[in-house]
Backbone bond lengths (Angstrom), bond angles and torsions (degrees), N, CA, C in turn:
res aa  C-N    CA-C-N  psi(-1)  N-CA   C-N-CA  omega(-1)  CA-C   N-CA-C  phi
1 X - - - 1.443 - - 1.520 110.29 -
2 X 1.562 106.24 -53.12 2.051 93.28 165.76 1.005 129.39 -31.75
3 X 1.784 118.37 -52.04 1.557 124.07 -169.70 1.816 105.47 -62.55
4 X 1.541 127.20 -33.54 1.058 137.61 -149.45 1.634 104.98 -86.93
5 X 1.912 96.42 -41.58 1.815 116.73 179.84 1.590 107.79 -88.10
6 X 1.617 126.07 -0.40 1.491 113.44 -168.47 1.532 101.07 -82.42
7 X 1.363 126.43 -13.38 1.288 122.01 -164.07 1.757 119.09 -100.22
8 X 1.258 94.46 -24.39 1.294 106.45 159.54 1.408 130.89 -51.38
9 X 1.556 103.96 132.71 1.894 95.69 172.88 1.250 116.07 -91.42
10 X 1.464 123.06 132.77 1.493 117.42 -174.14 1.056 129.86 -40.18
11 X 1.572 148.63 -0.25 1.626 157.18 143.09 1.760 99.08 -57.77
12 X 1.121 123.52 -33.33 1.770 122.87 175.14 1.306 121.16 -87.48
13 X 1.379 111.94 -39.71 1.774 98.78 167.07 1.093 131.42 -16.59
14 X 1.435 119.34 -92.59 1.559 96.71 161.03 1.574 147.71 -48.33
15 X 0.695 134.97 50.23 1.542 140.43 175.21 1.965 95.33 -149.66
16 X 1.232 100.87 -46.42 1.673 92.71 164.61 1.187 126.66 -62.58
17 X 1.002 114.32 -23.36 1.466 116.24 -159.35 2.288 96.19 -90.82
18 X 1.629 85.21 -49.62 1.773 87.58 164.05 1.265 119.72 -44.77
19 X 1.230 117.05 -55.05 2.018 127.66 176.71 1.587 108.26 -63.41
20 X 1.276 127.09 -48.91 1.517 129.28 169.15 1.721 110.91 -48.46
21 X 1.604 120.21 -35.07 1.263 106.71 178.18 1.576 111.77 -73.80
22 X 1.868 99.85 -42.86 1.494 92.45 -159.67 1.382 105.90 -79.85
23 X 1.493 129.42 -14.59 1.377 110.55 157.45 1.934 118.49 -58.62
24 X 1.207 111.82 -61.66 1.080 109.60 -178.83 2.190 107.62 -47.98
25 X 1.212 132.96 -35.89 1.448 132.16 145.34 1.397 124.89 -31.54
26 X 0.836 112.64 -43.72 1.727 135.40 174.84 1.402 95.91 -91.52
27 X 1.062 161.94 -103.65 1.198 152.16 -146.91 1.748 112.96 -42.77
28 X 1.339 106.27 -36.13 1.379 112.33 -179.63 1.914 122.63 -79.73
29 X 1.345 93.50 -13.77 1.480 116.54 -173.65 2.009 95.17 -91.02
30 X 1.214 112.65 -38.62 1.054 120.97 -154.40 1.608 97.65 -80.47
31 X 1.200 116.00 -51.14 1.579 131.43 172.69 1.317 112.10 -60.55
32 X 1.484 131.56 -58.90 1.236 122.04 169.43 1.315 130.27 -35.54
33 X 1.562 115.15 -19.95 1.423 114.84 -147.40 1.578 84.49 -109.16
34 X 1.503 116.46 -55.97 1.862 128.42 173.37 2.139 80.91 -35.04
35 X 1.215 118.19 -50.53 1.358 95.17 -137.22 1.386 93.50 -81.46
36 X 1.573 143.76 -15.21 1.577 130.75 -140.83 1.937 77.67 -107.09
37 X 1.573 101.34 -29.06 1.581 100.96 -178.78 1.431 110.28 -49.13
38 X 1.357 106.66 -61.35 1.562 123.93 -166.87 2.064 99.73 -57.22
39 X 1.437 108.55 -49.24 1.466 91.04 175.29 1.278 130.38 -91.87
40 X 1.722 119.67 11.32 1.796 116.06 142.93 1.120 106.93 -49.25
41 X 1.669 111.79 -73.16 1.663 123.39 -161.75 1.703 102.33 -53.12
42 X 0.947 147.91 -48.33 1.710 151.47 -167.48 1.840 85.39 -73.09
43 X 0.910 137.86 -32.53 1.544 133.87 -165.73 1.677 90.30 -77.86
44 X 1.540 109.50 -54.94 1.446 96.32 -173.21 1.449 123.83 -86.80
45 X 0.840 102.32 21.82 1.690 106.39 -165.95 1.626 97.77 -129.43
46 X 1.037 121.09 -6.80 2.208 129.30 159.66 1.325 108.91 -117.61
47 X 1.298 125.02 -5.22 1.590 131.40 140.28 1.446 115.11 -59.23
48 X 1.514 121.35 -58.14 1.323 112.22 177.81 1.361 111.69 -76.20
49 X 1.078 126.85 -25.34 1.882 126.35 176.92 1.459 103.32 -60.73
50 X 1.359 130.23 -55.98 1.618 132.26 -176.30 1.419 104.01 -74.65
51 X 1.934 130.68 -7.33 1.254 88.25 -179.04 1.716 90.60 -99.29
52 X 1.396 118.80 -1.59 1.611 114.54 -172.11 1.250 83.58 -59.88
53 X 1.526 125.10 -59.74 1.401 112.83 -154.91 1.290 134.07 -74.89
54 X 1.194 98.44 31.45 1.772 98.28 -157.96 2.434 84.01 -135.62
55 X 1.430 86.13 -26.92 1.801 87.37 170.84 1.319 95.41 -75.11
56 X 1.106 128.35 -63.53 1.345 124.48 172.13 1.765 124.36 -24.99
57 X 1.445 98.11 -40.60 1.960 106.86 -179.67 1.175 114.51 -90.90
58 X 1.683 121.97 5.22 1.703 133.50 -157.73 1.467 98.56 -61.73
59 X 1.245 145.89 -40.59 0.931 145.66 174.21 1.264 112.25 -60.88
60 X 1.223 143.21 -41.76 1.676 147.20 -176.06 1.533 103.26 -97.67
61 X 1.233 129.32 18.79 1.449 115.76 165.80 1.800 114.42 -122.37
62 X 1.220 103.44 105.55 1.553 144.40 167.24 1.531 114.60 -25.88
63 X 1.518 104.97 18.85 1.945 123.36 -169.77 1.669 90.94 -58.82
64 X 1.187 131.74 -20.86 1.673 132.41 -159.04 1.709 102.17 -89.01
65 X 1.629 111.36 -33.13 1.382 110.96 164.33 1.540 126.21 -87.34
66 X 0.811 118.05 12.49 1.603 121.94 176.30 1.870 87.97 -83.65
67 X 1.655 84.14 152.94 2.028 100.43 -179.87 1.536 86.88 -105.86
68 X 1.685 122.14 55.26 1.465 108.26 177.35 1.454 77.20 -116.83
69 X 1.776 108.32 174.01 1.569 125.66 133.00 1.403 115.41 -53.44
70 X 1.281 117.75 127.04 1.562 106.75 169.40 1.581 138.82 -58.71
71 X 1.572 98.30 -0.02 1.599 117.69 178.47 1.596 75.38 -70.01
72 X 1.329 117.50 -84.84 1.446 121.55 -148.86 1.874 119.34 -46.83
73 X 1.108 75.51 -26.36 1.670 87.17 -176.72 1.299 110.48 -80.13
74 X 1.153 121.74 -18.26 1.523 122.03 161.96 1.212 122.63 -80.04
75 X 1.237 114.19 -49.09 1.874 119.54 150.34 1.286 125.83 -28.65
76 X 1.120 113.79 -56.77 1.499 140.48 178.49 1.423 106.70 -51.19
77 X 1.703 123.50 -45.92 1.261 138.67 -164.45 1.141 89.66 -88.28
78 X 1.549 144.23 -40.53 1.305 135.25 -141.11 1.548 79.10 -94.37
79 X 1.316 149.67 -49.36 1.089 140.29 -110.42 2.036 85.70 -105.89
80 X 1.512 76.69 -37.65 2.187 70.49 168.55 1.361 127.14 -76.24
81 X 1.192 119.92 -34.31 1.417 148.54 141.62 1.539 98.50 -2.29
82 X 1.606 104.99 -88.77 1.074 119.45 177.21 1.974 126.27 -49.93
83 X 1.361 89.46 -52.74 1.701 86.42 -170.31 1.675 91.49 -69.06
84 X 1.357 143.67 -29.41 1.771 126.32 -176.85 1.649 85.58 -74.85
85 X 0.902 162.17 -33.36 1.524 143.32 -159.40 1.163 102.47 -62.71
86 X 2.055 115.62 -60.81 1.216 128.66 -172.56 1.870 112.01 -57.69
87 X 1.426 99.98 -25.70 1.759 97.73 -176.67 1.804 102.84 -94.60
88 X 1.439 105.45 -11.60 1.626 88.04 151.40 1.447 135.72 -73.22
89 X 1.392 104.22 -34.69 1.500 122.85 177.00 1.470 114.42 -69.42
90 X 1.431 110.82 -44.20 1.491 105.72 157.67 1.400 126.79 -47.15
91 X 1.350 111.12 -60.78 1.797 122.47 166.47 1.831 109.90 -25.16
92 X 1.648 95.80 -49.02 1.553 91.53 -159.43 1.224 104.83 -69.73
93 X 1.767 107.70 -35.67 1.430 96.40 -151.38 2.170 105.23 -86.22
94 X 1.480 107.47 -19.72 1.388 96.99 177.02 1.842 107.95 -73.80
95 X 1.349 107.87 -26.33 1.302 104.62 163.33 1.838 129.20 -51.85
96 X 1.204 101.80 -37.81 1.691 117.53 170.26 1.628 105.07 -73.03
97 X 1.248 115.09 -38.06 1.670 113.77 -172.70 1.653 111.09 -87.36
98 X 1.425 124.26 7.21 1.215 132.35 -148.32 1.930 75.88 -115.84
99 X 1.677 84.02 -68.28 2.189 87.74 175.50 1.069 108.40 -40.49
100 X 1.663 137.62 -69.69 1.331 147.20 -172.15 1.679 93.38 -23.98
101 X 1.633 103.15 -77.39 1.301 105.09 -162.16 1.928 110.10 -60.04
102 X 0.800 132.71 -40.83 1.011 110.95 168.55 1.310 134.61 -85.90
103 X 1.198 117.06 44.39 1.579 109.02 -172.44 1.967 68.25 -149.31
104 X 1.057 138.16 -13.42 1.424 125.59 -176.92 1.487 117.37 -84.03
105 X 1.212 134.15 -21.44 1.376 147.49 133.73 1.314 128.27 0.38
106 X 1.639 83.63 -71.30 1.851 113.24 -166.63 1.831 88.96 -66.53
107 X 1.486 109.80 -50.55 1.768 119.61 -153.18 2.024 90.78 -54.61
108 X 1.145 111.75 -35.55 2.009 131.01 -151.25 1.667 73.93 -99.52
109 X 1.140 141.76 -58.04 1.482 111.13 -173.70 1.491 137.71 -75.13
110 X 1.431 88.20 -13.93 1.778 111.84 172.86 1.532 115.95 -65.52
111 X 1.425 102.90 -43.96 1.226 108.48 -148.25 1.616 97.72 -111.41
112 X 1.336 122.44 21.04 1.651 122.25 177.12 1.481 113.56 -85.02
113 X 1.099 122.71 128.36 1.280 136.57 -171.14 1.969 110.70 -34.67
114 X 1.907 105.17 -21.14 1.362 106.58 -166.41 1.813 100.87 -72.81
115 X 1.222 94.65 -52.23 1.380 115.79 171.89 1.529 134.35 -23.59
116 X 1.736 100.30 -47.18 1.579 129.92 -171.26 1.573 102.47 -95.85
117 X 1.655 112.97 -17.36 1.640 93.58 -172.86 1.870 78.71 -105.86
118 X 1.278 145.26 -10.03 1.395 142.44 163.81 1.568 122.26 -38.42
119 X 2.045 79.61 -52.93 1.759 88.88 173.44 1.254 130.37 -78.50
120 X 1.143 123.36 -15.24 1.421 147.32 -167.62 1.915 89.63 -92.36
């Protein structure tokens, strides 16, 4: 916010400082939404990867020794199914926000006004 308020003449501060929030409001609204998008779609798309692979294992899974009904036992499977999909999609996406943050640093130290009159 310094680099954004140093250029301003003190009669503008305020009105910048109003536009600096509601962009930063908007930017945060805007990302949240890219991001909850990105981890539906990753939820359903390692949902269908674990259940190929598990049609794939139908023969080696022991559903005949469980003391369940096999309704339930399919429930049961689906319901894990489901919650590891969602903790893959989680994985990916704090993994992507982990990069963000560290590679966002370097972008905010490059580009600070101290930097540009350094090189100059």
């Amino acid at each position: 916010m310094i680099y954004t308020m140093s250029q301003l003449k003190p009669e503008e501060v305020a009105a910048g400082s109003g536009l600096i929030g509601f962009i930063r409001t908007i930017g945060i609204a805007f990302s949240t939404s890219l991001i909850t998008t990105h981890w539906h779609d990753a939820a359903i798309v390692n949902r269908a990867g674990i259940v190929e692979r598990l049609q794939a294992a139908n023969g080696h899974l022991p559903i005949g020794e469980i003391a369940m009904p096999p309704v339930q036992v399919l429930g049961t499977l689906d319901r894990i199914v489901q919650d590891q999909a969602v903790m893959v999609a989680t994985n990916d996406i704090y993994l992507l926000l982990a990069v963000i943050v560290a590679v966002l640093p370097v972008v905010v130290w490059t580009a600070s006004p101290r930097s540009a009159k350094a090189a100059l």
